[in-house]
C-alpha positions as CSV (number, residue, x, y, z in Angstrom):
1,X,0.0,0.0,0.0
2,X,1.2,3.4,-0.8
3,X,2.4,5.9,1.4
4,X,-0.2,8.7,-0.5
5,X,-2.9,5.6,-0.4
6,X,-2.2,5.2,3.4
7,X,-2.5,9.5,4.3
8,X,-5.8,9.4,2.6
9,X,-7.0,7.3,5.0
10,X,-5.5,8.6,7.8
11,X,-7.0,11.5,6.9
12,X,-10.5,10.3,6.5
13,X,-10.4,8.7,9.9
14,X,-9.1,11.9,11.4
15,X,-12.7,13.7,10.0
16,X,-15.2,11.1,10.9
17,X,-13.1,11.3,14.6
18,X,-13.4,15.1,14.6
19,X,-16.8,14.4,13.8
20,X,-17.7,12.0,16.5
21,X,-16.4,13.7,19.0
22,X,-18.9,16.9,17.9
23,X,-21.7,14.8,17.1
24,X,-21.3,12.6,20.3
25,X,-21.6,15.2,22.9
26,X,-24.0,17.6,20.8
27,X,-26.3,14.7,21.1
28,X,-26.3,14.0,24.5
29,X,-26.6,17.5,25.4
30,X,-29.9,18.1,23.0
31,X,-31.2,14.5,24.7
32,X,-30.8,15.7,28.2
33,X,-32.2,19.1,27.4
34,X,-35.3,17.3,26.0
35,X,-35.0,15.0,28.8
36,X,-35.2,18.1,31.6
37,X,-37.9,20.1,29.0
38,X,-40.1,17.0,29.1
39,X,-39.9,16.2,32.9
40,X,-40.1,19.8,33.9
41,X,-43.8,19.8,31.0
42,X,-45.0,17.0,32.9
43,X,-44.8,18.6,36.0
44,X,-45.9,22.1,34.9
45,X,-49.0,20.1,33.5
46,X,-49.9,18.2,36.6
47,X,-49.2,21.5,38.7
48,X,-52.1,23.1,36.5
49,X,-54.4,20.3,36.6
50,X,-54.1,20.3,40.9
51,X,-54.3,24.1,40.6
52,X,-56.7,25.9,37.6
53,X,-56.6,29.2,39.5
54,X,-52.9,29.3,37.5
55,X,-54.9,30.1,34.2
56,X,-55.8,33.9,35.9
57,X,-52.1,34.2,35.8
58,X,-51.5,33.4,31.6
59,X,-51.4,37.2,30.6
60,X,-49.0,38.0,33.4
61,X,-47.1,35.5,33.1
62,X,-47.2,35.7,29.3
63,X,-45.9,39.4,29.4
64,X,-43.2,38.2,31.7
65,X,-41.4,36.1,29.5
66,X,-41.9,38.7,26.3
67,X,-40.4,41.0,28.5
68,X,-37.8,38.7,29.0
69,X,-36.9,38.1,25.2
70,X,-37.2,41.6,24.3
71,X,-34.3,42.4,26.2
72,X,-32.6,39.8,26.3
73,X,-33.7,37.8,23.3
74,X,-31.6,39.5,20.4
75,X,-32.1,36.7,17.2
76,X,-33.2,34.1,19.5
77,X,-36.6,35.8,18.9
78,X,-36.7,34.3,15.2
79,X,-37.0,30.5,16.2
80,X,-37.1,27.6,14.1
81,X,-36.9,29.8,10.8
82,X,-34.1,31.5,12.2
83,X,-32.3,27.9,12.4
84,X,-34.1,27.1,8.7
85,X,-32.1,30.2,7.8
86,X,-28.9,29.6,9.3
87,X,-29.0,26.1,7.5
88,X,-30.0,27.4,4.1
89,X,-27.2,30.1,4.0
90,X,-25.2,29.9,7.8
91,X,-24.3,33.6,9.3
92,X,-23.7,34.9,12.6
93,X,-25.1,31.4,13.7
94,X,-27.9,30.2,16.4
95,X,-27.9,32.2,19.5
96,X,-26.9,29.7,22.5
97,X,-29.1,31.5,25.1
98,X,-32.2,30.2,22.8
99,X,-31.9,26.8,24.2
100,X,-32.6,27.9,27.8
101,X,-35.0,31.2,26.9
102,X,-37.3,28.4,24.6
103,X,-37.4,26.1,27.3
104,X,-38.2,28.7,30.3
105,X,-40.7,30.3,27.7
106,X,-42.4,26.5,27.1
107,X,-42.2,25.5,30.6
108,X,-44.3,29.0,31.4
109,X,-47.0,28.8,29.0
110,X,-47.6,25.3,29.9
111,X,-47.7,26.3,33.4
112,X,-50.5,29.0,33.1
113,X,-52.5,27.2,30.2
114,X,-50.9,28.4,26.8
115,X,-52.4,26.0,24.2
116,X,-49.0,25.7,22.2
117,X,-46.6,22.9,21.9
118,X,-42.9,21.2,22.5
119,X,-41.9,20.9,19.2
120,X,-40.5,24.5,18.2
121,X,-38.5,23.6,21.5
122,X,-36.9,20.2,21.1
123,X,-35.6,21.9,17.4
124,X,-34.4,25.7,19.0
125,X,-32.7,23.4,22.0
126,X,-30.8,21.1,19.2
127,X,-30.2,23.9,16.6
128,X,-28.6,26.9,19.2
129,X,-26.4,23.8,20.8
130,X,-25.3,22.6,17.3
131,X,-24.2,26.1,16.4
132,X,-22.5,26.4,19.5
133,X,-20.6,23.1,18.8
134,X,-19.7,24.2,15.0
135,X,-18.6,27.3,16.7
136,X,-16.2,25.9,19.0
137,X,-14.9,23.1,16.6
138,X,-14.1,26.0,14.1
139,X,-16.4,24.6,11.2
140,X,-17.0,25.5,7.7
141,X,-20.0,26.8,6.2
142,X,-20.5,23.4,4.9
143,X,-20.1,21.5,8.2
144,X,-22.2,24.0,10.1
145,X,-25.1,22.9,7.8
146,X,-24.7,19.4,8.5
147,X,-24.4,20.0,12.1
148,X,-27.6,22.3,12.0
149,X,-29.7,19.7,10.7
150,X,-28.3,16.9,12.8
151,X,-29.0,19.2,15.9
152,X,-33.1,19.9,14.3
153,X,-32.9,16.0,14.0
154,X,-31.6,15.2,17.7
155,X,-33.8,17.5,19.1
156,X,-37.2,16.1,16.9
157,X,-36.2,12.5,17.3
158,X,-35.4,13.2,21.5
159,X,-38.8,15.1,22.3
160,X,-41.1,12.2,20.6
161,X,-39.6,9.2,20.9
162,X,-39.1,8.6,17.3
163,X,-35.4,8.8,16.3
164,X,-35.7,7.4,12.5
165,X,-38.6,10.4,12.1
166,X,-36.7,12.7,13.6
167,X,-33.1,11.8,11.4
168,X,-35.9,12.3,8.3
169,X,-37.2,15.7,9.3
170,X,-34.3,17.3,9.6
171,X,-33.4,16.7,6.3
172,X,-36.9,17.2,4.9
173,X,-37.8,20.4,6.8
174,X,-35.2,22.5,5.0
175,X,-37.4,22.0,1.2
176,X,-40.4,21.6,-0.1
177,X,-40.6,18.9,-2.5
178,X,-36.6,18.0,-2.0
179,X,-34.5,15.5,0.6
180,X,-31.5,15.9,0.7
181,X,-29.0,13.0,2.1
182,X,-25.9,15.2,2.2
183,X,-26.4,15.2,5.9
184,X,-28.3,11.6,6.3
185,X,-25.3,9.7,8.5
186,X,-25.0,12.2,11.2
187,X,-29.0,13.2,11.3
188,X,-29.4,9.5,12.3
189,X,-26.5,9.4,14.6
190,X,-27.7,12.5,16.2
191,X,-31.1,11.2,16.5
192,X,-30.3,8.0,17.7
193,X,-28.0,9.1,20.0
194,X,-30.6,11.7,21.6
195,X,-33.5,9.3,22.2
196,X,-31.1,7.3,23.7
197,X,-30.1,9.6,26.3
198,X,-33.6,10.9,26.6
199,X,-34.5,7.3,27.3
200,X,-31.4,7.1,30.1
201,X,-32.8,9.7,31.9
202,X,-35.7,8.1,33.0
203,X,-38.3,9.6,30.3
204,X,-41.3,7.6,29.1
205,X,-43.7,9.1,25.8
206,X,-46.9,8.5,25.9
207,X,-48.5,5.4,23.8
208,X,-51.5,5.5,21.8
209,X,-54.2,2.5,21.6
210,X,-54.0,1.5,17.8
211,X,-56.6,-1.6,18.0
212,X,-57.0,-1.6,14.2
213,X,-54.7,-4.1,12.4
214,X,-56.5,-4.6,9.2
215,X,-59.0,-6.2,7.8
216,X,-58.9,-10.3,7.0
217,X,-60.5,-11.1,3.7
218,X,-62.4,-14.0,2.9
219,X,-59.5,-16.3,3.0
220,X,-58.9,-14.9,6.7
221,X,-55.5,-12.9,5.8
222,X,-54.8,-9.4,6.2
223,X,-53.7,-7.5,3.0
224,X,-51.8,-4.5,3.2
225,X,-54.9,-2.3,2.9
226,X,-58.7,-2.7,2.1
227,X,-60.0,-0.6,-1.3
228,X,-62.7,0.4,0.3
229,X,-61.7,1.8,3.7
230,X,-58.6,3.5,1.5
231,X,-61.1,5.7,-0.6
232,X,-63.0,6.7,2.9
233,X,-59.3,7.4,4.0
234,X,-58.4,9.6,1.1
235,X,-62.1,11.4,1.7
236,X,-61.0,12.1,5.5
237,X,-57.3,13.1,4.3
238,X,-58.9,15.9,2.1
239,X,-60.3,17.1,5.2
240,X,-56.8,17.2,6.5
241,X,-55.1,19.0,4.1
242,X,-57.9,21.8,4.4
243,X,-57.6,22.0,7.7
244,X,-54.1,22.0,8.3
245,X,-54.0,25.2,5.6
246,X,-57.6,26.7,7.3
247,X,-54.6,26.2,11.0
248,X,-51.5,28.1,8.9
249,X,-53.6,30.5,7.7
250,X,-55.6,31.2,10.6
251,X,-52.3,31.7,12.2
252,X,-51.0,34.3,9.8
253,X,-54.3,36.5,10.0
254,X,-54.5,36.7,13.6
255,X,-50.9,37.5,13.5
256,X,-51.0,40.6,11.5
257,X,-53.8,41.9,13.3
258,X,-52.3,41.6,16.6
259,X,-49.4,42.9,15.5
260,X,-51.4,46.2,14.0
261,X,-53.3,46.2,17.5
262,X,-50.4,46.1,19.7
263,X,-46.6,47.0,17.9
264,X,-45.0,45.9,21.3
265,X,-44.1,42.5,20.7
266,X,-43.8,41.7,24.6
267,X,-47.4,42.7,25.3
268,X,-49.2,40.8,22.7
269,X,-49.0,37.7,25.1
270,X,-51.3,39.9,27.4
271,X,-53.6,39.9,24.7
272,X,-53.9,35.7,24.1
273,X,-53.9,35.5,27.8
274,X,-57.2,37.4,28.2
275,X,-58.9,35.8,25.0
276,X,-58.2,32.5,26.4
277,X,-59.5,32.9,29.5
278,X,-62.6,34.0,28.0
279,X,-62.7,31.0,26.0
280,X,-62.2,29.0,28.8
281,X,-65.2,31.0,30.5
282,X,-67.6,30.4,27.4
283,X,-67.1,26.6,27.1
284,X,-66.8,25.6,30.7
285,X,-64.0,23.4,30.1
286,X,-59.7,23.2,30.2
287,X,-60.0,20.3,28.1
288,X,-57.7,23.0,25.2
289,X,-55.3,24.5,27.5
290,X,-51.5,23.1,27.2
291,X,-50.5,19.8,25.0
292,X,-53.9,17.8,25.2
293,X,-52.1,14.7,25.7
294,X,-54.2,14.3,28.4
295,X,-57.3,15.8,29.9
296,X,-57.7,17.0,33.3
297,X,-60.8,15.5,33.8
298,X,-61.9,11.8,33.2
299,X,-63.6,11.4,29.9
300,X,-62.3,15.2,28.6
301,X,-61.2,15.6,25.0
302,X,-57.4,14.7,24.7
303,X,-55.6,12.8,21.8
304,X,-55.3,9.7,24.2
305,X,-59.0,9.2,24.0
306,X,-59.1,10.0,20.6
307,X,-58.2,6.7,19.8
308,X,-61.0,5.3,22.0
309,X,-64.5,4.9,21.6
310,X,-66.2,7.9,22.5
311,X,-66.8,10.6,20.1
312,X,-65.9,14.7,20.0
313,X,-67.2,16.2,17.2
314,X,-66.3,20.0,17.4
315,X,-63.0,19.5,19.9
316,X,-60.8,19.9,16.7
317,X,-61.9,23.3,15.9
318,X,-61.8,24.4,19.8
319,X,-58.3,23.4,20.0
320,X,-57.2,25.0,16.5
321,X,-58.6,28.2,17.8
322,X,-57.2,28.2,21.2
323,X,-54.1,27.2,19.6
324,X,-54.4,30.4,17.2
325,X,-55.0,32.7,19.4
326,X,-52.0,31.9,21.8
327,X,-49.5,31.4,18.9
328,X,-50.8,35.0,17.1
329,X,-50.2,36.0,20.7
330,X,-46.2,34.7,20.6
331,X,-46.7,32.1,23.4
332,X,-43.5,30.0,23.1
333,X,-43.8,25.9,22.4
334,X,-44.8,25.0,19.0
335,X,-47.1,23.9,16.8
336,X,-47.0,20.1,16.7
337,X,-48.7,18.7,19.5
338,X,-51.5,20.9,19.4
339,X,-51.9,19.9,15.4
340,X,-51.3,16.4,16.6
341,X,-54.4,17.3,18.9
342,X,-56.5,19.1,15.9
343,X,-55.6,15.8,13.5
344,X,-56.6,13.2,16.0
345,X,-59.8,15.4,16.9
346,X,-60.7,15.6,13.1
347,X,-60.0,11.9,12.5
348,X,-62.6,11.3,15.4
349,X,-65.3,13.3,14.5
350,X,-64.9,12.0,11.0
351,X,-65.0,8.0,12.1
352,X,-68.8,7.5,12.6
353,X,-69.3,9.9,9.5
354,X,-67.3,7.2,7.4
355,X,-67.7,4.3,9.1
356,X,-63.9,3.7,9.9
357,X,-62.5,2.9,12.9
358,X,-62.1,5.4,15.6
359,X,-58.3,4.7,16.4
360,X,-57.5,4.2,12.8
361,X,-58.4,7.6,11.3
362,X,-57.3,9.4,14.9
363,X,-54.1,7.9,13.8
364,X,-54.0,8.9,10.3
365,X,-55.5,12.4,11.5
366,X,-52.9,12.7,13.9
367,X,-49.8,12.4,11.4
368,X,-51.6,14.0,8.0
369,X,-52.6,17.2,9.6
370,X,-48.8,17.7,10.7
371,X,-47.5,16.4,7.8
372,X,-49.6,19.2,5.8
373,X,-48.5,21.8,8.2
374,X,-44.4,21.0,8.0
375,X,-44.3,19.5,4.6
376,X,-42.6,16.6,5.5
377,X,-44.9,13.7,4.3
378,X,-41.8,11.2,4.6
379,X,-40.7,12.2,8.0
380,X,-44.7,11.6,9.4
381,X,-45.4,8.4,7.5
382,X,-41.9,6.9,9.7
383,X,-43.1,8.3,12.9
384,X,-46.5,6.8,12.5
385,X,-45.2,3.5,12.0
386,X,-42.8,4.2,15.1
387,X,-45.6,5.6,16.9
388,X,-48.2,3.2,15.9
389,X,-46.9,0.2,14.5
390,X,-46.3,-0.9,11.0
391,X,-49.9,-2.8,10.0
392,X,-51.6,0.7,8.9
393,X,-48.8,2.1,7.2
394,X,-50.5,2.1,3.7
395,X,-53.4,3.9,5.0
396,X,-50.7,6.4,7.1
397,X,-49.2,6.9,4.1
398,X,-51.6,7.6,1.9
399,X,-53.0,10.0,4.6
400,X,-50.1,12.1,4.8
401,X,-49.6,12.6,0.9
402,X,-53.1,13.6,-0.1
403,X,-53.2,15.9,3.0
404,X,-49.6,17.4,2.0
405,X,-50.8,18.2,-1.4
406,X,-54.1,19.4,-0.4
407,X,-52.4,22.0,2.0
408,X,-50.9,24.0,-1.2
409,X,-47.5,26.3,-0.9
410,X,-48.7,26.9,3.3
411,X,-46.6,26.2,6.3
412,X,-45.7,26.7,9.8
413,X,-41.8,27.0,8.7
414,X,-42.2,30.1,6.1
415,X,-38.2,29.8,5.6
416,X,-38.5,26.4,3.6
417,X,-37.7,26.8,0.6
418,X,-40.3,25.2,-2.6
419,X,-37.9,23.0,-4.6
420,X,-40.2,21.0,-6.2
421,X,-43.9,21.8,-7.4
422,X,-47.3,20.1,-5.4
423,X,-48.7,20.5,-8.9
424,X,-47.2,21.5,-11.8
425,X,-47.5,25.3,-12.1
426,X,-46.2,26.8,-14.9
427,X,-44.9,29.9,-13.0
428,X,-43.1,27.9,-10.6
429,X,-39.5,28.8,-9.8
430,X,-37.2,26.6,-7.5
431,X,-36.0,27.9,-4.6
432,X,-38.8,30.2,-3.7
433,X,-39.3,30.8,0.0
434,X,-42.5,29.3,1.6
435,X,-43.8,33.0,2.8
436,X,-43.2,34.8,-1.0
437,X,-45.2,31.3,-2.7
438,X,-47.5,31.3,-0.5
439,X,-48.8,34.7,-1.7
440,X,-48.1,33.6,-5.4
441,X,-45.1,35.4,-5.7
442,X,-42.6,33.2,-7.3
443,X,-39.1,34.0,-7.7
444,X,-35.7,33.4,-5.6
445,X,-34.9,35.9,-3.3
446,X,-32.0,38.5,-4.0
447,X,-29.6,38.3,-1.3
C-alpha cells in the first residue's frame, strides 16, 4: 500500500473522529435538554391540573417572559426559521441563550394554560447547541449545515420518541418537494443518540391504543390495505389537508392583526392570555389548555382518548382556535402537539361519519394534519409507523400525501424553501421561499 494511499486514509479517519467527537456530545446535550424540558412539561401540566386558578395568571405570566426576550432575546426571537435560515445560508449562527429562553418560555405557557406545543422547543434546544458546537470546533459553512440539521434531528427524534422520524425531518424540513441525504449519517446518529439519552434519563412518551390491524379477507389474511376503507381514507385526508391550511392561515391572519393592534411584541402575550380565558369561561371546560395529551378531567377531550370509543365532534376546531390565538399572541412551544391534537380530533369526529375505525383515522389524522403543516410527508409516515406500529402504514401513508398536497404552498416553517412543485405550475420557480409562494409570488430571493 502506498504511502499517499495510506495519508488518505489517515486523513478520512481523522474527520469522521473530529466528527464523533462533535456529534457525540452535541447529542447527549440536546437528549438531556429534551429530557429536563419533558420532565419539567409534565410537571408544569400536573401543577395546573391540581391548581386551575394558575390560568388567571396566563397574561402575566405571558408578558413576563416577552419582556424577557425583548431584552434579552436579540435573534433568539426568530425561532425555528431563524435555524431554517442559518442552515440554508449559515451567518452569525444560532444564538446559544435560545436553548434555555425556549425552554423557560415552554415551561411557562404550559404552566399557566398556553395552548401551544414542544416541538419549536426540542428543534431551537438542538439547533442553538449545534451552532455552538460548530462554533467551538471551528467549522466551515459546509459543516455548520450538516451539524444544524443533525442538531433539528436530535432535538425532533429526542422530544417524541421517534429517532428514524426525527433523522428524516431534519433533512426534509429544510425544502419543499426536495430530501436531501448530504447530511443523512450524522442526522441518524444524532437522533439515535438523543433518544437514547432521553430514554437514560428516566423519560417515558406517551402510547397510543391503535386496536385496528387490518381487515382479514375471505381467506382470513390481512392484506396490506382494504380498497374500500382507503377511498374513505383519502375522503378524511382531504379534510386534512384543508384544515391543516384553514390552522396556517388562521395563524397568519391573527398575527397581522395583533401585530397592528399592539406594535409591542412583549405585550401581545397579554392579549392571548385574556382571550383565552374568556374561552375558557364560554365553554366551561380546560380540556384546550397546554399539550392535550391528556385531559384534566376523566372522559375530557385529549388525543389519548381520541383513539377510543367515545366521540368529540367539534373539539378539533376548539383546539385550533385556542391554539391560534396563543401562537398569534407569541406564546412559546410550538405547533405540533396541538396539530397532533387538531388531527386526531378531526379523525374522530370524522370516524362515525365514514364508518372507519375510531383509532384508525385518529391515527391517520394525527400524522396527516402535521404532515400538511411541515411539509414533511416522509418524515410523518416513519413516525407513524414508530408511533403506531407498521400494520396501517399504507393507509398512514396515503393519509399524509393527499393531505400534504391538499395543503398547497402553506406552512408553519415560512423559511422552507419550494424546490419541487405540489402541482405543476407553470410559474413555478425553485427555490422560492415558503412565505413569497405562498402569496403567489414566485421567484428566488436577492440576497
Amino acid at each position: 500500500m502506498s504511502i499517499s494511499l495510506l495519508q488518505k486514509y489517515a486523513s478520512i479517519g481523522l474527520g469522521l473522529l473530529r466528527w464523533l467527537l462533535v456529534l457525540v456530545p452535541m447529542s447527549l446535550a440536546v437528549g438531556s435538554g429534551c429530557a429536563l424540558l419533558l420532565w419539567l412539561l409534565e410537571e408544569a401540566t400536573l401543577y395546573r391540573f391540581a391548581y386551575p386558578a394558575l390560568l388567571y395568571a396566563l397574561p402575566f405570566a405571558g408578558v413576563a417572559v416577552g419582556l424577557i426576550y425583548y431584552w434579552w432575546g436579540g435573534r433568539a426571537e426568530g425561532g425555528n426559521n431563524l435555524i431554517l435560515d442559518e442552515i440554508d445560508k449559515p451567518n452569525e449562527g444560532v444564538p446559544l441563550r435560545m436553548a434555555p429562553l425556549i425552554l423557560l418560555g415552554t415551561v411557562v405557557s404550559h404552566l399557566f394554560g398556553a395552548s401551544v406545543g414542544r416541538e419549536g422547543s426540542a428543534v431551537q434546544i438542538g439547533g442553538s447547541l449545534a451552532s455552538t458546537f460548530g462554533r467551538w470546533f471551528h467549522f466551515d459553512e459546509r459543516q455548520t449545515r450538516i451539524l444544524l440539521i443533525a442538531g433539528v434531528a436530535a432535538g425532533f427524534g429526542a422530544i417524541f420518541g421517534t429517532p428514524i422520524a426525527g433523522a428524516v425531518f431534519g433533512l426534509e424540513v429544510l425544502a419543499v418537494g426536495q430530501i436531501s441525504y448530504s447530511a443523512i449519517l450524522p442526522s441518524m446518529l444524532a437522533s439515535v443518540i438523543a433518544d437514547w439519552t432521553c430514554y437514560q434519563w428516566g423519560i417515558h412518551h406517551p402510547t397510543y391504543p391503535m386496536g385496528f390491524h387490518g381487515i382479514a379477507d375471505a381467506k382470513g389474511l390481512v392484506p396490506h390495505a382494504n380498497a374500500w376503507l382507503l377511498l374513505k381514507v383519502c375522503v378524511a385526508a382531504l379534510a386534512f389537508g384543508l384544515v391543516s391550511r384553514l390552522f396556517v392561515e388562521s395563524v397568519q391572519f391573527l398575527s397581522s392583526i395583533v401585530k397592528k393592534i399592539c406594535p409591542q411584541s412583549w405585550l401581545r402575550p397579554l392579549i392571548g392570555g385574556v382571550l383565552t380565558i374568556v374561552l375558557v369561561w364560554i365553554l366551561g371546560t380546560r380540556d384546550y389548555l397546554g399539550l392535550g395529551i391528556i385531559a384534566p378531567e376523566v372522559g375530557g377531550a385529549s388525543i389519548i382518548n381520541f383513539f377510543g370509543t367515545s366521540h368529540y365532534t367539534w373539539s378539533w376546531l376548539l383546539k385550533l382556535v385556542f391554539t391560534v390565538v396563543a401562537l398569534s399572541c407569541s406564546y412559546k412551544g410550538g405547533e405540533v402537539t396541538p396539530l397532533f391534537f387538531i388531527g386526531a380530533g378531526l379523525g374522530n369526529a370524522l370516524a362515525p361519519v365514514l364508518g372507519v375505525p375510531n383509532d384508525l383515522l385518529a391515527g391517520v389524522g394525527f400524522m396527516a394534519v402535521f404532515a400538511a403543516c411541515a411539509n414533511t410527508p416522509m418524515a410523518c409516515i416513519f413516525m407513524a409507523v414508530e408511533l403506531f406500529g407498521s400494520a396501517n402504514i399504507v393507509y398512514y401513508a396515503l393519509g399524509c400525501v393527499v393531505a400534504y398536497l391538499v395543503s398547497g404552498y402553506t406552512g408553519i416553517y415560512l423559511s422552507q424553501r419550494v424546490e419541487a412543485p405540489k402541482i405543476w405550475n407553470k410559474s413555478f420557480v425553485p427555490g422560492t421561499i415558503l412565505r413569497q409562494a405562498r402569496l403567489g409570488q414566485w421567484g428566488k430571493p436577492t440576497l
